[in-house]
PASEDREN-549835 format. One record per residue: x, y, z of N, C-alpha, C, O in turn. Coordinates in steps of 0.2 Angstrom, whole numbers, padded with zeros to 4 digits, always signed. Each point is the difference from the previous one (the first is absolute). Layout:
// residues N
XYZXYZXYZXYZ
...
***
This chain:
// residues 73
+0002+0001+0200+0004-0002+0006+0007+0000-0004+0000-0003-0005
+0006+0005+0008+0005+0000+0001+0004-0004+0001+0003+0001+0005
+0000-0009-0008+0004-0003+0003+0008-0002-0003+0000-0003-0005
+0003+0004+0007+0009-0003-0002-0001-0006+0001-0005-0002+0004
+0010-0001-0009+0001-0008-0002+0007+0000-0002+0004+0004-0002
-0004-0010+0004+0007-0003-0004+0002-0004-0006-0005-0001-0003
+0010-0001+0001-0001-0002-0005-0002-0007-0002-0002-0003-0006
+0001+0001+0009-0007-0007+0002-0009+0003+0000-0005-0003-0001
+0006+0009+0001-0007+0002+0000-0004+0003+0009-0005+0003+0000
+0009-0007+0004-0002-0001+0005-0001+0007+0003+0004+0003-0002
-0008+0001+0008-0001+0005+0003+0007+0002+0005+0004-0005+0003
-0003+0009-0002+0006+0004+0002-0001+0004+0004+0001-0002+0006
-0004+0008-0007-0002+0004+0004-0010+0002-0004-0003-0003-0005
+0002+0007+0009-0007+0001-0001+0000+0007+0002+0005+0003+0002
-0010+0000-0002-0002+0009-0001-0007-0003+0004-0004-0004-0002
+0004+0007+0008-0008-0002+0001+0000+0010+0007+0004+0001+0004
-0008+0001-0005-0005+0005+0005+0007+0005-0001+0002+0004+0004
+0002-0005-0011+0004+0007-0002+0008-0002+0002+0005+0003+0000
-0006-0009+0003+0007-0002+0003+0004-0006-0003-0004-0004-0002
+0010+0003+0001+0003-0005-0004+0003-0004+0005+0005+0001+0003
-0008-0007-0003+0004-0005+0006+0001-0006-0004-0002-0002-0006
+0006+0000+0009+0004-0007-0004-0003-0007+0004-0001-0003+0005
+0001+0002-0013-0001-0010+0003+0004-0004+0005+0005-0002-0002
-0009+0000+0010+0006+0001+0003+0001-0011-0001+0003-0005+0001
-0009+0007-0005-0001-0012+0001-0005-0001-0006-0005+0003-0002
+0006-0008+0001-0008-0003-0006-0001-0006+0002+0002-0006-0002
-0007+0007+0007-0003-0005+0005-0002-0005-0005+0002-0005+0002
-0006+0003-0008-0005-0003-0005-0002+0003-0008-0004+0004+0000
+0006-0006-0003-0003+0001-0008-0004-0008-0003+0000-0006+0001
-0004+0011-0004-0007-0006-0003-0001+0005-0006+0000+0006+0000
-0002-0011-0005-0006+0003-0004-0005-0003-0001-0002-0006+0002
-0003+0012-0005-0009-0003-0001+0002+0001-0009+0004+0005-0003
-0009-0010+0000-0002+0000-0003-0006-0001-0003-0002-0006-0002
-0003+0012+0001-0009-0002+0003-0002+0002-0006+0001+0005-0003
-0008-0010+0002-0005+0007-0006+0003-0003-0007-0003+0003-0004
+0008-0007+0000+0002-0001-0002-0005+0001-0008+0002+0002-0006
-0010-0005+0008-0006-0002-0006-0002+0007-0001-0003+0001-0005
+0004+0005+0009-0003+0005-0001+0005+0005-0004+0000+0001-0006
+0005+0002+0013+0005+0004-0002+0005-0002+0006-0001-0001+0006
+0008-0001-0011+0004-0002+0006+0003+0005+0005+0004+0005-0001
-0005-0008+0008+0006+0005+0005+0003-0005+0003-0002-0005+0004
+0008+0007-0006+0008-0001+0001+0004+0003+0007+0003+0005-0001
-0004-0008+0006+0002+0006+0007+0008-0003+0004+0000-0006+0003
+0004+0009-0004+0006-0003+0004+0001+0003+0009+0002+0005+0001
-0002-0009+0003-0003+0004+0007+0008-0002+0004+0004-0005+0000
-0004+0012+0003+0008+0000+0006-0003+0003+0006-0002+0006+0001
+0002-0011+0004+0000+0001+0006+0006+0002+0004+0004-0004+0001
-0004+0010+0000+0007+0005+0002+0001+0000+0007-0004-0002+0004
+0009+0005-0003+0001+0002+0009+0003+0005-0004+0005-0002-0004
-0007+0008+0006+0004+0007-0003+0005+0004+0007-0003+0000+0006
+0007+0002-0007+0007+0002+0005-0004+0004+0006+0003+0003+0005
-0010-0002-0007-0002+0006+0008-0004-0007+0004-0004+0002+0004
+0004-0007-0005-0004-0006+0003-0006-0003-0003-0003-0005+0001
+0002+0011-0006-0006-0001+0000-0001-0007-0007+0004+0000-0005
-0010-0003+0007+0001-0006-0006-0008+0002-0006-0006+0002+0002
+0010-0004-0011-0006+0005-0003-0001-0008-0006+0003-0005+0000
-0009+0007-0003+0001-0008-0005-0002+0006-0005-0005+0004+0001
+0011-0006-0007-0001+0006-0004-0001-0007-0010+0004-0004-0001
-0010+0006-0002+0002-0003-0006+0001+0005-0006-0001+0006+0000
+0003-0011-0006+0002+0000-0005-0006+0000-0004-0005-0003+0003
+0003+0008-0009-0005-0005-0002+0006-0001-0008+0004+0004-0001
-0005-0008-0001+0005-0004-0005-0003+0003-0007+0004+0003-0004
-0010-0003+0003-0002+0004-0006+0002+0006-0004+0002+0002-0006
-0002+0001+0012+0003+0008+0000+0004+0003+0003+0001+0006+0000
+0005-0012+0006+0004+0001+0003+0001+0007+0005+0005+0003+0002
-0012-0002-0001-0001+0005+0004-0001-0003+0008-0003-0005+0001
+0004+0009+0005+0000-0004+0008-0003+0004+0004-0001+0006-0001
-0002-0011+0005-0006+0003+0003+0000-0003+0007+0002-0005+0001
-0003+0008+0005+0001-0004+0005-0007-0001+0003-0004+0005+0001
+0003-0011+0002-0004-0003+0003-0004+0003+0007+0002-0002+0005
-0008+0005-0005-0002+0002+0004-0004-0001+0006-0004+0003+0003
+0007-0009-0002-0002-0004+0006+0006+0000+0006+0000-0002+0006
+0004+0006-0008+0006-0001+0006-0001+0005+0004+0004+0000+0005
***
């Protein structure tokens, strides 16, 4: 996935079905911290409203700083 950030780190625009829309709001950010005795995942989650209406919850994963969006929306 595809995302612009600013220099906070924060989501900007996004790439999502081939198209570039812009973060029109960041409704909620949270992290998980889970699994820690195993192997850790480190997840930083942005609850967006992107400029076509549509709202996406896209995460971080902290490890490998790679973003993934949440496939529940």
């Amino acid at each position: 996935m595809t995302v612009a950030t600013n220099e906070a780190g924060e989501p900007v625009a996004v790439v999502l079905g081939g198209r570039r829309l812009a973060v029109a709001q960041v409704d909620d950010i949270w992290r998980i911290d889970d699994e820690w005795w195993r192997e850790e995942a480190s997840r930083l989650y942005y609850r967006l409203l992107l400029e076509d209406g549509r709202a996406a919850t896209l995460y971080q994963d902290l490890s490998g700083h790679r973003w993934f969006k949440q496939d529940y929306d």
